[in-house]
Phi, psi and omega in degrees: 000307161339304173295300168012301181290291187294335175281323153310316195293331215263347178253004132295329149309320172266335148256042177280319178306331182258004169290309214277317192299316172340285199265331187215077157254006168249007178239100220261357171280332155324291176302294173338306160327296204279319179254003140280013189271320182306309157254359151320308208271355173311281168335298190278321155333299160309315173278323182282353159250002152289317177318307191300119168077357172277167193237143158062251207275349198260347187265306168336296174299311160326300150244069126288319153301307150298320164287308155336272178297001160285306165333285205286344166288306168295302173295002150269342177267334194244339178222203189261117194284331235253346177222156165256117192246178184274011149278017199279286156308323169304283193336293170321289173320330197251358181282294175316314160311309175304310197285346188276323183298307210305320184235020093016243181266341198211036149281135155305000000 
């Protein structure tokens, strides 16, 4: 699964110019758009195979990473990246809550 992972980032990483050209090629804030999304989503690929076997204080950091760019992922596609709102914050908290159980309780 690990590898899997890293061969999607690396082919969302490597043809994102030609994904944004695929769909929005006369439109160029569109395109633009499409490639932070593109590499958002680079991002959360990556993190979620560093993730697979890590362990204790490095797995902590991991999601914490992976949820940070997943946020930011959901807030480019579904709200507005350009202000800080109070899901903002909700994000954060639970991310830091979450990743703090995670490695916590239910690490090895």
């Amino acid at each position: 699964m690990k590898i899997i992972l890293c061969i999607l980032a690396l082919f969302l990483y490597v043809g994102n110019y030609w994904i944004c050209e695929l769909v929005y090629s006369d439109n160029l804030d569109s395109w633009w758009e499409l490639r932070g999304i593109l590499y958002t989503a680079t991002f959360a690929t990556l993190f979620a195979a560093l993730n697979i076997g890590a362990k204790g204080f490095q797995r902590f950091f991991l999601n914490i990473a992976f949820s940070i760019v997943v946020s930011d992922l959901i807030d480019r596609v579904f709200f507005d990246i350009t202000t800080y709102q109070w899901k903002d914050l909700l994000t954060l908290t639970l991310t830091l809550s979450t990743s703090f159980y995670a490695w916590k309780y239910r690490s090895n």
